[in-house]
C-alpha positions as CSV (number, residue, x, y, z in Angstrom):
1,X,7.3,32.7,-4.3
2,X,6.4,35.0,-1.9
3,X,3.3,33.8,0.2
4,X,1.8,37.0,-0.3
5,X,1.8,37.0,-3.9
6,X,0.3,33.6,-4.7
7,X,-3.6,33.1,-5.8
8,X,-6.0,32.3,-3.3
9,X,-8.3,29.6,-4.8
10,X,-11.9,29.7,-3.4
11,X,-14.3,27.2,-4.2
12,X,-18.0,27.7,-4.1
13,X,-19.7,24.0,-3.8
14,X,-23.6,23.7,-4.1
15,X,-26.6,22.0,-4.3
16,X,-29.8,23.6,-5.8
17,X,-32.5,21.9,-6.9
18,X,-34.5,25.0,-8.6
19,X,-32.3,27.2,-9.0
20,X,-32.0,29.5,-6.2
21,X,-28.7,28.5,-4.3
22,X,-27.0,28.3,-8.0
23,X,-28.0,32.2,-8.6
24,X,-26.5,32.8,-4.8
25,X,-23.7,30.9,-5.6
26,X,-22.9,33.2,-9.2
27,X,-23.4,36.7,-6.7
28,X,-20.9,35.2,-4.2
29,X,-18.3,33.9,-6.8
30,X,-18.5,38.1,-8.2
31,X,-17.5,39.1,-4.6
32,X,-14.8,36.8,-4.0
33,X,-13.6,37.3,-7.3
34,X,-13.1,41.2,-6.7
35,X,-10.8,40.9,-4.1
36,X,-7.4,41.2,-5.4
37,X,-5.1,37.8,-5.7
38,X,-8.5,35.5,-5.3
39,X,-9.6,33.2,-7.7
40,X,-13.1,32.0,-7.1
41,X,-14.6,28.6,-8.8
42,X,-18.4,27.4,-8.9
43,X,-18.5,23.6,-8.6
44,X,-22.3,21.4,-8.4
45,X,-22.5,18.7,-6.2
46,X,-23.3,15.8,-7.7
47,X,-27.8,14.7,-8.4
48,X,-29.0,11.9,-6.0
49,X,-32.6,11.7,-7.2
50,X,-33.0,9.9,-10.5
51,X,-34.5,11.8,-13.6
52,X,-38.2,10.7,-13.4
53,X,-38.1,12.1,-9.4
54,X,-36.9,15.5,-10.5
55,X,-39.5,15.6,-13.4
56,X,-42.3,15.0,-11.2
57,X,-41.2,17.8,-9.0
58,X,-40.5,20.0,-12.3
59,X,-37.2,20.9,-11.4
60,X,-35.4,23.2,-14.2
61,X,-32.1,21.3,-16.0
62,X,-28.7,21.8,-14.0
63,X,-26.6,24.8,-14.8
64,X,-24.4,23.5,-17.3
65,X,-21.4,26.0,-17.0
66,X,-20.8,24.7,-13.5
67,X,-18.9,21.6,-13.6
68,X,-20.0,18.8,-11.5
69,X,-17.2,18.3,-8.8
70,X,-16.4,14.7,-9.0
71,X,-15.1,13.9,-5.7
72,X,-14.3,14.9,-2.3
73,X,-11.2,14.8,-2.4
74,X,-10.7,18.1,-5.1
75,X,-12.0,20.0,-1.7
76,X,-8.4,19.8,-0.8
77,X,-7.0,21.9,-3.4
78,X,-9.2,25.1,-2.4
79,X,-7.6,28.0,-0.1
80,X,-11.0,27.9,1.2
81,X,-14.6,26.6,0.5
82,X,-18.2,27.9,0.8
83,X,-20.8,25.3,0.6
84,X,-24.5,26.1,-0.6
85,X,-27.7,24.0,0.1
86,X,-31.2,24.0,0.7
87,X,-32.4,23.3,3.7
88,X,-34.0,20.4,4.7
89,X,-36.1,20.2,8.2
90,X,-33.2,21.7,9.9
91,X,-30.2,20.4,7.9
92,X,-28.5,20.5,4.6
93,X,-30.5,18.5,1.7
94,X,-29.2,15.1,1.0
95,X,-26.8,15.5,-2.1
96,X,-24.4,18.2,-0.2
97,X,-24.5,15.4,2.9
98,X,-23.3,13.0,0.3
99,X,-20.3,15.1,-1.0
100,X,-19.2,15.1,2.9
101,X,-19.6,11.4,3.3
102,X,-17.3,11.1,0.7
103,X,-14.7,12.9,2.1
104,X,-13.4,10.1,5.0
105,X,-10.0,9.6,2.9
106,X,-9.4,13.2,3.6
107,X,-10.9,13.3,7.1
108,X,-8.1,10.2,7.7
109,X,-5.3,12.5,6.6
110,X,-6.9,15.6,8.1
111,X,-6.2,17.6,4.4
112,X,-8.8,20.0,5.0
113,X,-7.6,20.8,8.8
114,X,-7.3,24.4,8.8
115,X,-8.8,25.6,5.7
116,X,-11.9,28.3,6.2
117,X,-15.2,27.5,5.1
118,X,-18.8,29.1,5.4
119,X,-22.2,28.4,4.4
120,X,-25.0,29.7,2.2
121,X,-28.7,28.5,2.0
122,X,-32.0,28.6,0.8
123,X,-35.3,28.0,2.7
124,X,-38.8,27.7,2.1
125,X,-40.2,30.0,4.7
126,X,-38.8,32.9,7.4
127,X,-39.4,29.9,10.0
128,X,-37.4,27.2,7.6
129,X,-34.3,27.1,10.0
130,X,-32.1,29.7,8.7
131,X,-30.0,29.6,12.1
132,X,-30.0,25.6,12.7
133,X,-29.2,24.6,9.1
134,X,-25.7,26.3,9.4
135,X,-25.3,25.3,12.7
136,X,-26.1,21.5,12.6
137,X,-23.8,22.1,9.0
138,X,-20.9,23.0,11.2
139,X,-20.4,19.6,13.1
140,X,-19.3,18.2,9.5
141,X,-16.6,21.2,9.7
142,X,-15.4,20.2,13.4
143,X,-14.6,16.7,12.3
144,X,-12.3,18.0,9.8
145,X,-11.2,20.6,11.7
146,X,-12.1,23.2,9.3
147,X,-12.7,26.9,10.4
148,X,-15.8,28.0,10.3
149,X,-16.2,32.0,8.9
150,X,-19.5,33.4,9.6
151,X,-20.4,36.3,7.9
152,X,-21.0,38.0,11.5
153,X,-23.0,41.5,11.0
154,X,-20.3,42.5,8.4
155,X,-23.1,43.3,5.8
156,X,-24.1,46.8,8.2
157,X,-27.4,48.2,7.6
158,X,-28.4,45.4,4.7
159,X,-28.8,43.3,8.3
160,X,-31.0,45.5,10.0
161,X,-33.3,46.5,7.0
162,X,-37.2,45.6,8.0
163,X,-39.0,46.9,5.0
164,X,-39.0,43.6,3.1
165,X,-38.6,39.8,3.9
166,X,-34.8,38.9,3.4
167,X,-33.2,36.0,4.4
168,X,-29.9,38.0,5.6
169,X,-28.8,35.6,9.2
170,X,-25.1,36.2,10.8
171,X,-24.2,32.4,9.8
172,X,-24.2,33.3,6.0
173,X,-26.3,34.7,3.3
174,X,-29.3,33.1,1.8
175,X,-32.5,33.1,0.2
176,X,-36.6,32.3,0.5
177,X,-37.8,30.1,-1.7
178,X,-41.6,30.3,-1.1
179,X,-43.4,27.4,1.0
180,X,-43.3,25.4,-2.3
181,X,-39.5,25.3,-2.8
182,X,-40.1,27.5,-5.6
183,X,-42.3,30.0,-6.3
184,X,-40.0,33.0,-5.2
185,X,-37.0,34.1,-6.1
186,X,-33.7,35.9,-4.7
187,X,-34.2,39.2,-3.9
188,X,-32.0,42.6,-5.0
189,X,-31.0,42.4,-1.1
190,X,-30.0,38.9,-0.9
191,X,-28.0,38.9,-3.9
192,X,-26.3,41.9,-2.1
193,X,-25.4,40.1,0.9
194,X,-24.5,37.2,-1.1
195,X,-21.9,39.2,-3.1
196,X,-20.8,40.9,0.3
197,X,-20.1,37.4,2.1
198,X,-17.9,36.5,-1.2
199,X,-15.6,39.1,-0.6
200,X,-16.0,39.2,2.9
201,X,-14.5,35.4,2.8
202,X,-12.1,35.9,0.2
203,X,-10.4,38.6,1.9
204,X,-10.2,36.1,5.2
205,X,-8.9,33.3,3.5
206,X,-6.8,35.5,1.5
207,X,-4.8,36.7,5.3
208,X,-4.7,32.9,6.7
209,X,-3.2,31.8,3.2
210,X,-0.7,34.7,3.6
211,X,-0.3,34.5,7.7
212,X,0.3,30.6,7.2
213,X,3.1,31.1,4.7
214,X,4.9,33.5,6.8
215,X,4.6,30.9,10.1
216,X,5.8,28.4,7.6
């Protein structure tokens, strides 16, 4: 088959605990999925806190049409992957971290060396760590030898906008969340970005899979 002509599969992995990276992850699954030859899948990473936990914090029920992804190892069959995630004091919350400490098998046989991947995130405030949660995010990236895709200034005006609080940052799309994790909810301009970063990425993973095949 010609390299050109085969699917690009793009997986969109999160972790939301309200809510809020999940409706991300649905705008940038519609942008990679209209870009030609691309199909895009939403997998959830698996819970960590146990049921009475995530009453007391009156978190909503998981998004049931997004299949848990199992294991780590199913990252290898993606073209390319975007991983979502709330931040956490500076880093990516706990169940996402799990899902890459699962993945030594495939750091051993370096099966994700290669492959682009990005991030997306949601904070609780403008000083939440917008900047350092992708960046301490990309030492997990080096290891495998991943490459990182940021979404740059691609987005064009949408990043320069100051007539309302957006979480729009050159390392990916995101959201605020409201000092309470919860109380706010994407915006019509983050949901715009987010959408912009899935095609944005598609399209980029869409070339390597296509450059690759011809080096091959």
């Amino acid at each position: 088959m010609d390299p050109s002509m085969a699917v690009t599969k793009i997986y969109v992995v999160y972790y939301s605990t309200y809510g809020h990276v999940a409706r991300l992850a649905e705008e940038i699954k519609k942008g990679a999925d209209s870009v030609a030859g691309v199909e895009a899948t939403i997998w959830q990473v698996a819970e960590t806190l146990p049921e009475e936990a995530l009453a007391k914090m009156h978190a909503p029920a998981k998004r049931e049409e997004h299949p848990v992804m199992v294991s780590g190892r199913q990252l290898a069959d993606a073209d390319g992957v975007l991983f979502g995630f709330p931040a956490r004091f500076g880093m990516m919350a706990a169940q996402m971290k799990a899902l890459f400490d699962s993945t030594g098998g495939l750091w051993q046989a370096q099966a994700l060396a290669g492959k682009p991947a990005g991030f997306f995130f949601a904070l609780g405030t403008q000083g939440g760590g917008q900047e350092e949660t992708a960046l301490t995010a990309v030492s997990q990236l080096a290891h495998h030898g991943m490459v990182f895709v940021p979404v740059g200034y691609t987005f064009g005006e949408g990043m320069f906008d100051m007539d309302e609080v957006r979480c729009c940052s050159p390392y990916g799309s995101g959201t605020f969340a409201g000092k309470d994790g919860k109380s706010r909810l994407p915006s019509d301009a983050e949901l715009q970005m987010a959408a912009h970063q899935g095609s944005y990425f598609a399209a980029f993973a869409k070339k390597l899979k296509a450059g690759a095949g011809v080096v091959a």
